[in-house]
Structure formats: structure tokens, C-alpha cells
C-alpha positions in Angstrom: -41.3 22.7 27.7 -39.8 22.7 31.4 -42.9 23.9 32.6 -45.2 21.3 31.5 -42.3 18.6 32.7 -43.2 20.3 36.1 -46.9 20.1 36.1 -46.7 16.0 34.7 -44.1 14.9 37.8 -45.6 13.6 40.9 -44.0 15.5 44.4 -45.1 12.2 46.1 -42.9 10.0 44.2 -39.8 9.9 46.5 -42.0 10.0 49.3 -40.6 6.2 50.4 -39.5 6.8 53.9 -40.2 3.6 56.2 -41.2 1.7 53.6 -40.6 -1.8 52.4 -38.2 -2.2 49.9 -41.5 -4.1 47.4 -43.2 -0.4 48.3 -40.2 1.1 47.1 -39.5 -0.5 43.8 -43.3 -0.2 43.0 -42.5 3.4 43.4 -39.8 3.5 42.0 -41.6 2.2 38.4 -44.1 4.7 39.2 -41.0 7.2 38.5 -39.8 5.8 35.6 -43.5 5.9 34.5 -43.9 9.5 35.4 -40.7 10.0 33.3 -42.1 8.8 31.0 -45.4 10.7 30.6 -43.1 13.8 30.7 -41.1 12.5 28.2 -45.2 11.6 26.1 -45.7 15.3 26.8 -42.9 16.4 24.9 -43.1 14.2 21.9 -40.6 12.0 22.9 -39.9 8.4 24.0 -37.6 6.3 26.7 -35.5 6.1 23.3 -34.3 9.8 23.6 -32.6 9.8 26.6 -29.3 10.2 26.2 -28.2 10.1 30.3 -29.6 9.1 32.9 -28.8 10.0 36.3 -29.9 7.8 39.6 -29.1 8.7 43.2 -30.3 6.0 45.9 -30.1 5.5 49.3 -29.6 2.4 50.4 -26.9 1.3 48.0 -27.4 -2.0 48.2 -31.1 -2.7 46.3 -28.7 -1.0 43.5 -29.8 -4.3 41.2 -32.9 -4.3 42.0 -33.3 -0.9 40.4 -31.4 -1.6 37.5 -33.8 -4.3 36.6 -36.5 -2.5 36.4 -35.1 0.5 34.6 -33.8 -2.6 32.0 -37.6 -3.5 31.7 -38.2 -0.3 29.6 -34.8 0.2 27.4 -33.6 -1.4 24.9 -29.9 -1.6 23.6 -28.2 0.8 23.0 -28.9 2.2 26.5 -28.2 6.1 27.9 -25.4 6.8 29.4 -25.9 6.0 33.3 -25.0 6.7 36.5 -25.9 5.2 39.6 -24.8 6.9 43.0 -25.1 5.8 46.2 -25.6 8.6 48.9 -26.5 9.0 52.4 -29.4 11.4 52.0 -31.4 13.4 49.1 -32.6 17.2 49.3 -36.4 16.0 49.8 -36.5 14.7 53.0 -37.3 11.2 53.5 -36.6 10.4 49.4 -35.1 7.2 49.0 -34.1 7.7 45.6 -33.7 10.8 43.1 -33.7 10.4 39.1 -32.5 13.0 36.4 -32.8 11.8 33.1 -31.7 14.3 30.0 -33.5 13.7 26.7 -32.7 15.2 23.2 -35.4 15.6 20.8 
């Protein structure tokens, strides 16, 4: 199952260096709907995620990303955690998302 969640994600989506912050949260849905395919792949839905995990640089479009994660869950919602750091293992990644799913 890991292997096909590899071959579904994108390597360009945290690929948002320089970029205008309406680039970035177009991008950033473009995540979330890469999550999701690999989720589709799987058998499962944005409803079995039990955490998910965000790490963002800059800190303060925080919000902004929240609001579009909110646009695909419903309540109850995963666990989540939103950390703000001052640089991610991919160069130039604005933002890093780890979501674990049960089936």
C-alpha cells in the first residue's frame, strides 16, 4: 500500500518558492487533492484520517490554510497539528503535510 501512496503523490507539490501566497494556496489544495487520490487508491476517504499533521513556513497565512483544509472535512475532524517552522527538508517547500489514515 505505501508503494502505490508513492507513485499517486506529486514531488512538485511543495515546489512554492517565490511564489505568491494565491499560487500557494492553489497549491496547497492541489495537496490536499493529491491526498486525496492516495487516500481513492487505498479505498479510503478524507473521513479516515484520524491525524493530520501540517508544517508551514510562513506562520502567518496559518488561516488561510485552515480554510481550505475545512472545505473538505466535516465534523468530527482528525486530530491536527499545525507547526510553524523556518524551513522543510525539500528545499524551497513552503509547506509539508502528513496525514495518517486507518482503514
Amino acid at each position: 500500500m505505501l508503494e502505490r501512496l508513492r507513485q499517486q503523490s506529486n514531488p512538485e507539490a511543495s515546489a512554492f518558492r517565490g511564489q505568491a501566497l494565491i499560487r500557494f494556496l492553489g497549491k496547497q489544495e492541489r495537496a490536499i487533492l493529491n491526498i486525496k487520490a492516495c487516500l481513492e487508491a487505498c479505498g479510503l476517504t478524507f473521513d479516515n484520517i484520524l491525524t493530520r499533521r501540517i508544517y508551514i513556513i510562513p506562520m502567518e497565512d496559518f488561516r488561510k490554510v485552515i480554510a481550505i483544509w475545512d472545505k473538505y472535512f466535516d465534523e468530527p475532524y482528525p486530530v491536527s497539528t499545525l507547526i510553524g517552522v523556518t524551513s522543510l527538508a525539500k528545499e524551497g517547500a513552503l509547506v509539508e503535510i502528513e496525514v495518517v489514515a486507518e482503514q
